[in-house]
C-alpha positions as CSV (number, residue, x, y, z in Angstrom):
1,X,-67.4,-45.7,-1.8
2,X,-67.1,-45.0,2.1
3,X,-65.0,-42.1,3.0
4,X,-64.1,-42.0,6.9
5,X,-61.8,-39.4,8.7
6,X,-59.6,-40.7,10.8
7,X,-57.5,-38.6,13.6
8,X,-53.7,-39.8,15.0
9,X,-54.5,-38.5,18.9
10,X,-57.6,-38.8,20.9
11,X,-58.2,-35.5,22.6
12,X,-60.8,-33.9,24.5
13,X,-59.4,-30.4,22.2
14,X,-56.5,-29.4,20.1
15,X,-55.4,-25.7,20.9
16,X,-53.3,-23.5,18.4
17,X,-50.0,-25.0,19.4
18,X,-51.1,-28.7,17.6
19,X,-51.5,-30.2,14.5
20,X,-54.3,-31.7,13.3
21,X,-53.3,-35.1,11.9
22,X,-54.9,-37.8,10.8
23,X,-56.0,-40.0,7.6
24,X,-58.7,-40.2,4.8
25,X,-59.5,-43.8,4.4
26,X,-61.9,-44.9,1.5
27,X,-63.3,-48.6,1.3
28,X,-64.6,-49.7,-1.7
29,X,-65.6,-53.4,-3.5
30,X,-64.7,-52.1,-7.0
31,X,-61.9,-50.0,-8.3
32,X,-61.9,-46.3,-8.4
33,X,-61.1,-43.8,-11.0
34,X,-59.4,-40.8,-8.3
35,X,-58.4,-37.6,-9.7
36,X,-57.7,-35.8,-5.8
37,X,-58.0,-35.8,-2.4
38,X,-58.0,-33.0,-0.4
39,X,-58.6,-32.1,3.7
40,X,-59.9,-28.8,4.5
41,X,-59.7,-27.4,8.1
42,X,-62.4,-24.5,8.9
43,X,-64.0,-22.6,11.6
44,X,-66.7,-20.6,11.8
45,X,-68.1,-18.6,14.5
46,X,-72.7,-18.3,13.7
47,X,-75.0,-15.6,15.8
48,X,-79.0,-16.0,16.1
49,X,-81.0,-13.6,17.3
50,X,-84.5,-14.0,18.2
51,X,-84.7,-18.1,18.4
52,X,-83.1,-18.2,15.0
53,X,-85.4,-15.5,12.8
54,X,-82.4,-13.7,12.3
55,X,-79.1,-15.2,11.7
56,X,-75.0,-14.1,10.8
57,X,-72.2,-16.3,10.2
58,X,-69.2,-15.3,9.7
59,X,-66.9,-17.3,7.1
60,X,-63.6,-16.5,4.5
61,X,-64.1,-16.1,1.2
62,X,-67.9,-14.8,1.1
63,X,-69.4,-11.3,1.7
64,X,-73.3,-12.4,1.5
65,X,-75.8,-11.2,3.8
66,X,-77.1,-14.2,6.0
67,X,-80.9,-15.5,5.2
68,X,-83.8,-15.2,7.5
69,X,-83.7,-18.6,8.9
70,X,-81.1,-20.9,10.6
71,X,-81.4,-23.8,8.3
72,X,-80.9,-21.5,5.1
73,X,-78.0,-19.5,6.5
74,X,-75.2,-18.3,4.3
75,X,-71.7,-18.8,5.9
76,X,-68.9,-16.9,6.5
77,X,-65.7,-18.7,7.9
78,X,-63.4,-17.5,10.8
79,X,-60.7,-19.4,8.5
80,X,-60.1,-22.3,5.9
81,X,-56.8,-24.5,5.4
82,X,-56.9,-26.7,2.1
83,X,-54.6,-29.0,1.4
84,X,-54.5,-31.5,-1.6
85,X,-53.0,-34.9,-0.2
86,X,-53.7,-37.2,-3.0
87,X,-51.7,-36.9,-5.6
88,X,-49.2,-35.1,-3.3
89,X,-48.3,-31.7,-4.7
90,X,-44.7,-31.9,-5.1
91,X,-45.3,-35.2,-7.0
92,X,-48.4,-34.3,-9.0
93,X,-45.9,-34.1,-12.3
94,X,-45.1,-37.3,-12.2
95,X,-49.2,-38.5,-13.0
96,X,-49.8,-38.7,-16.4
97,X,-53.5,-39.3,-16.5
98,X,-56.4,-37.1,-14.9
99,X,-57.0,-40.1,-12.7
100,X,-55.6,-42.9,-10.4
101,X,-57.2,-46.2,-10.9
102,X,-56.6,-48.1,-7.3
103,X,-58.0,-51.6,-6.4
104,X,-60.5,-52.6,-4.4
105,X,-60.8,-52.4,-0.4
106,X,-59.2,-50.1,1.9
107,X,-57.0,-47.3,1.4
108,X,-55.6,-44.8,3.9
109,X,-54.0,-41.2,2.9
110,X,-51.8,-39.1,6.0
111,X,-52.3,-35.6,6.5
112,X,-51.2,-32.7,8.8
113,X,-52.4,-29.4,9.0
114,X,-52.0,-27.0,11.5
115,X,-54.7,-23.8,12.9
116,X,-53.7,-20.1,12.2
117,X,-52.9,-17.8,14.9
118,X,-55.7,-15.4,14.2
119,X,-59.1,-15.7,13.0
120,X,-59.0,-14.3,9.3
121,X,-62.6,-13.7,8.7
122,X,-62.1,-10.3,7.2
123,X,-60.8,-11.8,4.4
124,X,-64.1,-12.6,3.7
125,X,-66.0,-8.8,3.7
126,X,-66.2,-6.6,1.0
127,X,-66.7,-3.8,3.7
128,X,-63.4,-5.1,5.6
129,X,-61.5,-5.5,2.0
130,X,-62.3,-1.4,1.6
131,X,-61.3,-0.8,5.0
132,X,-57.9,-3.0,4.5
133,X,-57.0,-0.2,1.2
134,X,-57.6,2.3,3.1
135,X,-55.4,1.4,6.2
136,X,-52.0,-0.5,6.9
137,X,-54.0,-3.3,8.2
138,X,-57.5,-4.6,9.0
139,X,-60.1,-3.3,12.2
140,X,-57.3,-4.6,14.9
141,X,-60.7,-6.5,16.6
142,X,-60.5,-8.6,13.5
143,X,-57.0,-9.7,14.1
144,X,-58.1,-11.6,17.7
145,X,-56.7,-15.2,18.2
146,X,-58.9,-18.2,17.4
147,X,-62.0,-18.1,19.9
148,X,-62.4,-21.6,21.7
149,X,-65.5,-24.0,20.3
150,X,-68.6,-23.0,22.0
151,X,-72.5,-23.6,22.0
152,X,-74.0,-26.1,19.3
153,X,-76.9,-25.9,16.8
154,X,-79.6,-24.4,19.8
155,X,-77.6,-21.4,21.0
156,X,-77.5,-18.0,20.1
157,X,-74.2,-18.3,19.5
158,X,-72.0,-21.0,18.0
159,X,-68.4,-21.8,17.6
160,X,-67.6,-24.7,15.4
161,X,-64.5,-26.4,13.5
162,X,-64.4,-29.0,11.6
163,X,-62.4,-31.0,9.1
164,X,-63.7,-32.2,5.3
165,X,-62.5,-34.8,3.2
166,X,-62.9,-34.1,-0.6
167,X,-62.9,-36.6,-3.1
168,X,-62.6,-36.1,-6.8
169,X,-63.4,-39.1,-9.0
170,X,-63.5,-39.7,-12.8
171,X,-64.2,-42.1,-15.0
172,X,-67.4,-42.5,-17.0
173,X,-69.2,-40.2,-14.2
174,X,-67.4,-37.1,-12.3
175,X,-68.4,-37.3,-8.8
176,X,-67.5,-35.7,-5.7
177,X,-67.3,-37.7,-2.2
178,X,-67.1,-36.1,1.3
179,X,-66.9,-36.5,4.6
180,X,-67.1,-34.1,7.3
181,X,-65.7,-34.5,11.2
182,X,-66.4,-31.8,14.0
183,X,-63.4,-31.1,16.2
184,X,-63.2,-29.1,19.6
185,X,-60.7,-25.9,20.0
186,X,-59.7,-24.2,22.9
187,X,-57.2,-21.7,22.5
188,X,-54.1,-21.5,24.5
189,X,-52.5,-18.2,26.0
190,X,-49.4,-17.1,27.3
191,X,-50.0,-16.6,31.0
192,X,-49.1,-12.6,31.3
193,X,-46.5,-11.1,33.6
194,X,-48.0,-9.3,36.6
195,X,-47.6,-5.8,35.6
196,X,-50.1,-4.0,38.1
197,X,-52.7,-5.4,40.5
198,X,-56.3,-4.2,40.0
199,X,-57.7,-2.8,43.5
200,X,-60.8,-1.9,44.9
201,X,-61.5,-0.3,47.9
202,X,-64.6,0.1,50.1
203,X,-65.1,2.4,53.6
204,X,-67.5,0.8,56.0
205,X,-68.8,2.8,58.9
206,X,-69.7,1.0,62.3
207,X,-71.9,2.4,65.2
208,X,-70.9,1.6,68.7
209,X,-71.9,1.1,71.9
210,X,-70.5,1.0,75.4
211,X,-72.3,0.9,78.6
212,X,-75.7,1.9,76.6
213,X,-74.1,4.9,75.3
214,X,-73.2,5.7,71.8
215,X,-69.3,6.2,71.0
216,X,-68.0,7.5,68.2
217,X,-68.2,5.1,65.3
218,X,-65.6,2.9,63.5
219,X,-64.4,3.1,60.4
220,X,-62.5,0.7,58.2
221,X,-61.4,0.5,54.7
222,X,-62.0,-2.9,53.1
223,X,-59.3,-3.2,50.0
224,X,-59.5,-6.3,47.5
225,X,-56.8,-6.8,45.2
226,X,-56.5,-8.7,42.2
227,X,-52.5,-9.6,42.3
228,X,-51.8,-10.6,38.6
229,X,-53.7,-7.6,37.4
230,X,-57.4,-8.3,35.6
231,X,-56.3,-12.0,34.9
232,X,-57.6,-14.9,35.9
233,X,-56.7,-18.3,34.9
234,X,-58.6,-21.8,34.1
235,X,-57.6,-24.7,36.2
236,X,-55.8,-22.3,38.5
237,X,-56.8,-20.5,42.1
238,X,-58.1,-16.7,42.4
239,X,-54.4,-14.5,42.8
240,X,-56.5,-12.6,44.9
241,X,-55.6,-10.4,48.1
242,X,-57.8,-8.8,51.3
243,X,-56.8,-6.7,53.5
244,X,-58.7,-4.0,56.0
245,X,-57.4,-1.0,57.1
246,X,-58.3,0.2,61.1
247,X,-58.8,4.1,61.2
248,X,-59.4,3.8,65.0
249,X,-56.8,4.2,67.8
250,X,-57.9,1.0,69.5
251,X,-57.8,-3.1,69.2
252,X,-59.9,-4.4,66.2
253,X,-62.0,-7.1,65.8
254,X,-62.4,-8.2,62.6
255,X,-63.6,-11.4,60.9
256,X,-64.4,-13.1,57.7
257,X,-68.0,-14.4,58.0
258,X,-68.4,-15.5,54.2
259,X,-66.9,-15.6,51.1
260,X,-68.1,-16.2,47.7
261,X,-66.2,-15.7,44.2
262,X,-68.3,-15.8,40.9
263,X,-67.9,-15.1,37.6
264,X,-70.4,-13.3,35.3
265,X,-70.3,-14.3,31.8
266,X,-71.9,-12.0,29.1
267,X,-72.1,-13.1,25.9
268,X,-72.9,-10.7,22.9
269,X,-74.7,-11.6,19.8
270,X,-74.3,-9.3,16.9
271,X,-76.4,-9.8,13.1
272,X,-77.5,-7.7,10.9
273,X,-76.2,-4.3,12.8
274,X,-78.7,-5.9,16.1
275,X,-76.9,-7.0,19.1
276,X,-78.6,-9.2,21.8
277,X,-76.8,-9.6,25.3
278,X,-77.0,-13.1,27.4
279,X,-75.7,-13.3,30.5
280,X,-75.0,-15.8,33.2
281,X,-73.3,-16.5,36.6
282,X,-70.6,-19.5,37.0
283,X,-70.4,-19.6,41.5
284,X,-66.9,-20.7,41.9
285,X,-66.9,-21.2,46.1
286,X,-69.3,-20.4,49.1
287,X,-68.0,-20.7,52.7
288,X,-70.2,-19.4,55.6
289,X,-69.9,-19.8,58.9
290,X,-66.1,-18.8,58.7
291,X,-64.9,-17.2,61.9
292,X,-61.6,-16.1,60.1
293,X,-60.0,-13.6,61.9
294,X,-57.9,-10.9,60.3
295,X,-54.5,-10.9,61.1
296,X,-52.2,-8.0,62.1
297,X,-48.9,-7.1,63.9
298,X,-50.1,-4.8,66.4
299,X,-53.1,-2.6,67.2
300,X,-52.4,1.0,66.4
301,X,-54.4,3.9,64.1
302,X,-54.2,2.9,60.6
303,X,-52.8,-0.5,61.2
304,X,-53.2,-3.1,58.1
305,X,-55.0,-6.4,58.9
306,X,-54.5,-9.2,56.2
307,X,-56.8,-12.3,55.7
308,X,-55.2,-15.9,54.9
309,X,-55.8,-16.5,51.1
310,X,-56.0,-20.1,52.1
311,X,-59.8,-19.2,52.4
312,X,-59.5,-19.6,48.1
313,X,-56.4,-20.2,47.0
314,X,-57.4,-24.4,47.4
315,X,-60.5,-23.6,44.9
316,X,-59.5,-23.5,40.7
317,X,-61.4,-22.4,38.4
318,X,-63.2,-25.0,36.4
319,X,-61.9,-26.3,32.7
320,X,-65.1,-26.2,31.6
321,X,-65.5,-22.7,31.1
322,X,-64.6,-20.4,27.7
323,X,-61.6,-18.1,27.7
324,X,-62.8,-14.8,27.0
325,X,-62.5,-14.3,23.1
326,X,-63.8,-11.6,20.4
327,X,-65.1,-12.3,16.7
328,X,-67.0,-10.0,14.6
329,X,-70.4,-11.5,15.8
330,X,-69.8,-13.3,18.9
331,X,-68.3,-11.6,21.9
332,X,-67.6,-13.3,25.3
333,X,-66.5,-11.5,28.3
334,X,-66.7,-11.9,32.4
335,X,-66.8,-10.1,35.2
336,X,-65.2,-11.7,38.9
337,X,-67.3,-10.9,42.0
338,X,-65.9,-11.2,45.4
339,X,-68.4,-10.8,48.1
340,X,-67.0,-10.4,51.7
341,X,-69.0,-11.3,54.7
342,X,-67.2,-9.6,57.5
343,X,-68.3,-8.9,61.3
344,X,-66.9,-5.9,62.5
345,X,-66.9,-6.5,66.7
346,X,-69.9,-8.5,68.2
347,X,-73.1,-8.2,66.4
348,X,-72.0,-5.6,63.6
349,X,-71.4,-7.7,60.0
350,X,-71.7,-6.0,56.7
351,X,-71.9,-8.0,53.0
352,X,-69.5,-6.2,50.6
353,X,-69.3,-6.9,46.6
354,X,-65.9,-6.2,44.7
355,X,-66.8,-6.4,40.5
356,X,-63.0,-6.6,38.6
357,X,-63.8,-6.7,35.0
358,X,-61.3,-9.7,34.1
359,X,-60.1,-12.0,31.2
360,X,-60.7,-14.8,31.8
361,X,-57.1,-17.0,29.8
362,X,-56.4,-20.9,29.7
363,X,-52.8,-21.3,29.9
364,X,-52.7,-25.1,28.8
């Protein structure tokens, strides 16, 4: 017998707002004896520390402690979905026999089954189970939505679905037939309402000089300002504000030398009550050699000078990267850097970071 999974749409990922559809086809050159066949949709979300010495996966319906080694690991599931589509359930009185003898060659079965909202892994613990009696409802960080598929096989961390078909035949011989098909998730979220920007502020202090003499120095206060709040969205620009403040009672002269926005992405690994932290930096845009000038209405004391977010706001961040996400093992989370290059007056430039903690959301 050949067993083969085939799915309805070709997509890059299905997100939590699609069904996953599809059909179980079996070939075979003599008749079969079926008793069921059934689809199971999974996920599971698997940490390694140390190159694999250590190792925790999480899966439903099992409360073992992981083995030592990746290939011997024991499993724990963010979720499962089973769903029996041969004989179909609301039919299943109308067969007679254990089994269904069908004819040779090629047979195709539908199904449909859709991803949960929430990863349900604590139905799996013991330890969760006692917490659960205990409480109206499970550790809330349980209760996070689906995290996206990540890494593979050679990571510390890994984030896998994946559909099974199961095939139960009898006959002279029980035997059991499956075939297993990897799929890609990525979550999608509701893009939030802007409830209050996220600002940071930095003073800069310039010397001057007139004539060869020293003059009292210049100060400005540097404010960047994350509009939506500590959002940020794939496939979308930076919602992001600059503006500088002049403390002096004269004209300023202020310019954007360089820019740079980056996220950091941490990742952190958690088995068997260790946790291991990997981090790396996605650059999202560089510009040098700006010459951007800051505009305001008038000079005065304490006048506000804003800079033209078309600097960014033609740059989107890439698909590519993971929404930030939580599971009990695997934790992804980001910080966005802004770094300013401004020149305060002729010969006087200063670097400045901004760090916003964010989250980073794909909204489609």
């Amino acid at each position: 017998m050949e067993v083969q999974i085939k799915l309805d749409k070709k997509v890059l990922h299905y997100t939590s707002e699609d069904q996953v559809s599809g059909h179980v086809v079996l070939r075979s050159d003599t008749e079969l004896d079926i008793a069921t066949i059934a689809i199971n949709l999974s996920g599971q979300a698997t940490s390694r520390l140390e190159s694999g010495k250590l190792n925790e996966t999480h899966k439903a319906c099992s409360a073992t402690t992981a083995l030592n080694t990746i290939r011997l690991t024991q499993m724990k599931k963010l979720f499962q979905r089973n769903e029996q589509i041969f004989p179909p359930v609301n039919c299943a009185g109308w067969f007679t026999s254990a089994a269904v003898t069908i004819p040779p060659g090629e047979h195709s079965f539908p199904f449909s089954i859709m991803f949960p909202q929430v990863s349900e892994c604590y139905k799996g613990s013991t330890r969760d189970a006692v917490r659960k009696r205990s409480a109206d409802r499970p550790p809330h960080h349980l209760l996070r939505k689906l995290p996206p598929s990540s890494g593979n096989f050679n990571t510390p961390e890994e984030i896998r679905y994946s559909l099974e078909a199961i095939i139960t035949q009898n006959g002279l011989m029980y035997r059991t037939h499956r075939a297993t098909r990897q799929i890609s998730f990525h979550p999608v979220s509701a893009i939030p309402k802007p409830s209050q920007s996220v600002v940071v502020r930095k003073t800069v202090t310039c010397n001057k000089k007139a004539a060869g003499l020293l003059c009292p120095p210049l100060t400005y206060e540097i404010q960047a300002e994350l509009v939506n709040g500590p959002f940020v969205l794939l496939g979308h620009p930076i919602a992001l504000s600059v503006k500088v403040t002049n403390i002096n009672d004269e004209k300023p002269d202020v310019s954007l030398r360089d820019f740079q926005s980056m996220l950091i992405e941490t990742t952190d690994i958690r088995a068997h009550g260790i946790m291991q932290s990997a981090t790396r930096s996605w650059i999202i845009q560089t510009m040098t050699n700006l010459g951007q000038p800051f505009s305001s209405a008038m000079p005065a004391s304490g006048m506000l000078m804003t800079l033209d977010d078309a600097v960014w706001s033609r740059h989107r961040l890439p698909h590519c990267l993971t929404p930030t996400f939580e599971t009990c093992n695997v934790t992804r989370s980001y910080k966005l850097e802004i770094r300013l290059g401004i020149e305060f007056g002729r010969n006087n430039s200063r670097i400045l970071e901004f760090l916003f903690p964010v989250r980073v959301l794909s909204p489609s």
